[in-house]
MDTraj code that builds the backbone (N, CA, C; nanometers):
import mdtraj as md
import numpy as np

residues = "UNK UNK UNK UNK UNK UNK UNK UNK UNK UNK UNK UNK UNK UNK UNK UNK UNK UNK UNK UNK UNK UNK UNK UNK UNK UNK UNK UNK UNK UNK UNK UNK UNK UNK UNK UNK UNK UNK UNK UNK UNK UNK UNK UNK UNK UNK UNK UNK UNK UNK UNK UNK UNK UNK UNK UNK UNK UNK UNK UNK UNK UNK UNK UNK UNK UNK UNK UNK UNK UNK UNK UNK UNK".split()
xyz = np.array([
    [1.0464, -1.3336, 1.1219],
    [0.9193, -1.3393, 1.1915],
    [0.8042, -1.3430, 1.0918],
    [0.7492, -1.4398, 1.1417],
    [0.5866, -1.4273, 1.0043],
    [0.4758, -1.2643, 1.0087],
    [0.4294, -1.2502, 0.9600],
    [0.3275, -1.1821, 0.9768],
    [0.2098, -1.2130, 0.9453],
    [0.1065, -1.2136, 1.0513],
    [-0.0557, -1.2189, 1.0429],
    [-0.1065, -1.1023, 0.9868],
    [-0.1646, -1.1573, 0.9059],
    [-0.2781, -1.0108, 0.8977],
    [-0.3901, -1.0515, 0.9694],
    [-0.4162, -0.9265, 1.0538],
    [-0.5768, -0.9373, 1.1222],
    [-0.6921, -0.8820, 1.0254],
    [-0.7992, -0.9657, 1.0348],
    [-0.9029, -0.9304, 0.9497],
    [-1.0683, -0.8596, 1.0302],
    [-1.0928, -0.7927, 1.0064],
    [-1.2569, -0.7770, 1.1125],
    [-1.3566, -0.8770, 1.0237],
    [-1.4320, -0.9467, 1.0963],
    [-1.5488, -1.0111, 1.0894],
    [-1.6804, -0.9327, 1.0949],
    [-1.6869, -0.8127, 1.0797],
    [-1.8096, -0.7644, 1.0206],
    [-1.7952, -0.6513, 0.9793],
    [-1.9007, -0.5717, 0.8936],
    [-1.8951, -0.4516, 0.8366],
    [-1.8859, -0.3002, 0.9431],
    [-1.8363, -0.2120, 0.9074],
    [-1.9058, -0.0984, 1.0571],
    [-1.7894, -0.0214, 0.9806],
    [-1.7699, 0.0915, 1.0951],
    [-1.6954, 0.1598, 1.1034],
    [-1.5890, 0.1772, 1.2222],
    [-1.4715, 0.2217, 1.2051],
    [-1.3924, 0.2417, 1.2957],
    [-1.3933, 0.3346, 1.3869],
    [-1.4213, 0.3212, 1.4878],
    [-1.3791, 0.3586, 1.6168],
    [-1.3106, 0.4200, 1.6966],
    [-1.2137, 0.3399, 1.6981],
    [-1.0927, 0.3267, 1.8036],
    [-0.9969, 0.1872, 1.7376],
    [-0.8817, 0.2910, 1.7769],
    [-0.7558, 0.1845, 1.7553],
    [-0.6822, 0.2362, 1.8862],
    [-0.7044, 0.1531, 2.0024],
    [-0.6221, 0.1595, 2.0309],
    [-0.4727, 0.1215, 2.1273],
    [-0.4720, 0.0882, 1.9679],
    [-0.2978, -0.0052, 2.0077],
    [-0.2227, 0.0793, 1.8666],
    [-0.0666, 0.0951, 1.8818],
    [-0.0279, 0.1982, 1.7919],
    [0.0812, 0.0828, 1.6666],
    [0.1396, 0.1538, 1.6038],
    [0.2579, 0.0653, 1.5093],
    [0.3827, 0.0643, 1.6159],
    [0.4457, -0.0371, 1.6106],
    [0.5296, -0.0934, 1.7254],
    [0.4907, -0.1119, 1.8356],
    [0.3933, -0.1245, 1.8771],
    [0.3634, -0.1968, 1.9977],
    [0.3625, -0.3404, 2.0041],
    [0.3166, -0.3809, 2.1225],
    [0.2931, -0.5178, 2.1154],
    [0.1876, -0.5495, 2.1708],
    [0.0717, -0.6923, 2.0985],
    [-0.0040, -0.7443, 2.1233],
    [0.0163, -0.8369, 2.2374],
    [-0.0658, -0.8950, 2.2866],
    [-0.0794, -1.0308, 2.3590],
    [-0.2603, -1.1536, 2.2738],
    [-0.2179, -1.2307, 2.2702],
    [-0.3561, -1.2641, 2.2550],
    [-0.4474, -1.2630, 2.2759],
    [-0.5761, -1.2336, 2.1941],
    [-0.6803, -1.1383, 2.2888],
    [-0.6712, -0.9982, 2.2704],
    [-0.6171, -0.9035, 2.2256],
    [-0.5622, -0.7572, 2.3223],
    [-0.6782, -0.7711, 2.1602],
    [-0.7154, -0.6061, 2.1805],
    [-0.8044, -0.5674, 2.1157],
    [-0.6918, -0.4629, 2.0100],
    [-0.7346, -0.4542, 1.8810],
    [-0.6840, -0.4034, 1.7555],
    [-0.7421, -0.2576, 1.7143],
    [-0.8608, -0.2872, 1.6927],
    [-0.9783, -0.2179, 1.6785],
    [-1.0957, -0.1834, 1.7110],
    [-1.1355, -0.1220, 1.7167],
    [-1.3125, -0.1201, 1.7734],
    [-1.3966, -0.0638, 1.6076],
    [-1.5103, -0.1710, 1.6079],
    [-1.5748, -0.1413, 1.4970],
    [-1.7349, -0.1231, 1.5382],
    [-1.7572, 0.0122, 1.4868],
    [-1.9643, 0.0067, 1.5514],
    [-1.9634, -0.0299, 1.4256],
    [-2.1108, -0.1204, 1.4358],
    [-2.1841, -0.1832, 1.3594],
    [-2.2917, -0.1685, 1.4612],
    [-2.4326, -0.1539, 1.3881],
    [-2.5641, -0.1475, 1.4011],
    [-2.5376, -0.1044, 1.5845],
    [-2.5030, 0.0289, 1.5989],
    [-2.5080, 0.0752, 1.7049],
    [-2.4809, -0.0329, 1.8479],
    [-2.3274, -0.0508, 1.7785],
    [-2.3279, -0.1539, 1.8846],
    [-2.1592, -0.1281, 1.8631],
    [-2.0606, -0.1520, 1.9326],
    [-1.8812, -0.1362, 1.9172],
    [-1.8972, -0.2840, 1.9484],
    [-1.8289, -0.3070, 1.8539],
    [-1.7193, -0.4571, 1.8649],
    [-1.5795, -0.4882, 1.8216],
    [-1.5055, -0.5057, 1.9244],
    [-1.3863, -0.4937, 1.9584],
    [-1.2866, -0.6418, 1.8171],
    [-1.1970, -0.5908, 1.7671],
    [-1.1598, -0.6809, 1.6628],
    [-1.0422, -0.7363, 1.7748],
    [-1.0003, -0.8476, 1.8148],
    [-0.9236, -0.9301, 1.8647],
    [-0.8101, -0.9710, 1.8100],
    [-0.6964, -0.9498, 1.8599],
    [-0.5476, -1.0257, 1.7900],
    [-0.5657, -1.1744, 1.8455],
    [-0.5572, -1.2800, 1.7018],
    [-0.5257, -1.3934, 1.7424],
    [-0.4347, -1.4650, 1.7553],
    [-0.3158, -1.4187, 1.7980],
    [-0.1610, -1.3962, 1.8386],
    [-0.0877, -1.3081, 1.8676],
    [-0.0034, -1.3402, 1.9739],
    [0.1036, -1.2206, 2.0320],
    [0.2017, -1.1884, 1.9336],
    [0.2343, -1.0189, 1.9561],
    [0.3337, -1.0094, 1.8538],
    [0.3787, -0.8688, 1.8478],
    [0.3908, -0.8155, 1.7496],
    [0.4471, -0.6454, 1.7525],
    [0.3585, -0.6208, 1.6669],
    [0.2572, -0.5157, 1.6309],
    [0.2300, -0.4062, 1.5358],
    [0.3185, -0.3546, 1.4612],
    [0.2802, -0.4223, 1.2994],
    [0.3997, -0.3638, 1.2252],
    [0.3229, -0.2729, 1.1586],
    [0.1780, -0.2798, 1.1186],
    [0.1331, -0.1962, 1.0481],
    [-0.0396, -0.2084, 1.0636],
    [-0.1288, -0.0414, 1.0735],
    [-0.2725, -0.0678, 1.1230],
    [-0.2733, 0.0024, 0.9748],
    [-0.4077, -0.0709, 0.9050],
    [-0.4337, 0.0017, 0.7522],
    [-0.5743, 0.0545, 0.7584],
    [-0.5544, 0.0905, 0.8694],
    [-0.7310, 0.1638, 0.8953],
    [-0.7307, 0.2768, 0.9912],
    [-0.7972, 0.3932, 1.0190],
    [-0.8001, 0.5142, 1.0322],
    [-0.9440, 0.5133, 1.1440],
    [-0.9045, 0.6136, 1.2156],
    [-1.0619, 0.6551, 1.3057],
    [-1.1432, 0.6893, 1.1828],
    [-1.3344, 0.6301, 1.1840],
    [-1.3822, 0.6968, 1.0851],
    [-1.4160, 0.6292, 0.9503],
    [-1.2549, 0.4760, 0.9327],
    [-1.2772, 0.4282, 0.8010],
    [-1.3965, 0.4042, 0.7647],
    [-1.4704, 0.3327, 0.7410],
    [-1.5313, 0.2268, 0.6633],
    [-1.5313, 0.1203, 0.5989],
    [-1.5150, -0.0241, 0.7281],
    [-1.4404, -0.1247, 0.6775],
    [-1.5535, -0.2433, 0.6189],
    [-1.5509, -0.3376, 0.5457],
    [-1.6070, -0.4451, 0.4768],
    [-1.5640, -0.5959, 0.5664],
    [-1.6649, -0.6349, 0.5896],
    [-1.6492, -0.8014, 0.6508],
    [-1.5311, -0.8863, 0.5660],
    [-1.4620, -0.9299, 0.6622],
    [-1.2864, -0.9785, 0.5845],
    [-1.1851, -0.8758, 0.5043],
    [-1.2420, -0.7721, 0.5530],
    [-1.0910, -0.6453, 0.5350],
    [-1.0086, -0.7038, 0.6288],
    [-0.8680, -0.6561, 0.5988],
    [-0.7572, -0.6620, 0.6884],
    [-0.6995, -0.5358, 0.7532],
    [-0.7094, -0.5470, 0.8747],
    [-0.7303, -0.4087, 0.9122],
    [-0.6142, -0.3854, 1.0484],
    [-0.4796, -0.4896, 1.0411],
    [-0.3343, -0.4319, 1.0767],
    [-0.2762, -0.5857, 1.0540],
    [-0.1316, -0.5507, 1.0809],
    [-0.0747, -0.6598, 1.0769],
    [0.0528, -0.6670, 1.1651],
    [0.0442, -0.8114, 1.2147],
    [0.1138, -0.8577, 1.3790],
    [0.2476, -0.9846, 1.2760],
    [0.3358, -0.8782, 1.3601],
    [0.4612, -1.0043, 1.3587],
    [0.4656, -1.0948, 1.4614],
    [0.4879, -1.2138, 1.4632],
    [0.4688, -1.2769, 1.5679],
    [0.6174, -1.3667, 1.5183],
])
top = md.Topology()
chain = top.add_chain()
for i, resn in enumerate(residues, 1):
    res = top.add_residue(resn, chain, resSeq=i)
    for name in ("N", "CA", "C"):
        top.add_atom(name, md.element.get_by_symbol(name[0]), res)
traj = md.Trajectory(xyz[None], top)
């Protein structure tokens, strides 16, 4: 099975995760939640698949094009 890494598209902080390791996505399903400038925006899987691994924490502090889990599909 390949693996995607999902990346967030803007800076913020983490939120909410919540989808766990071994679960499964659908396309669309939400990964993460990141506030930025007092606002939550939800990071999107852009393929169905299993959660093999989330590399981010309630709290992180993530950078625009971090990778922040990764989907077997």
């Amino acid at each position: 099975m390949p693996e995607i890494k999902i990346v967030t598209e803007i800076a913020g902080r983490i939120c909410s995760t919540p989808v766990q390791v071994g679960g499964t996505v659908a396309d669309g399903d939400e990964i993460v939640v990141v506030e930025a400038m007092k606002m939550e925006i939800p990071v999107l899987s852009p393929v169905s698949g299993e959660i093999t691994s989330i590399l981010v924490k309630i709290d992180d502090v993530v950078a625009e094009g971090q990778a922040i889990a990764i989907v077997a599909n």
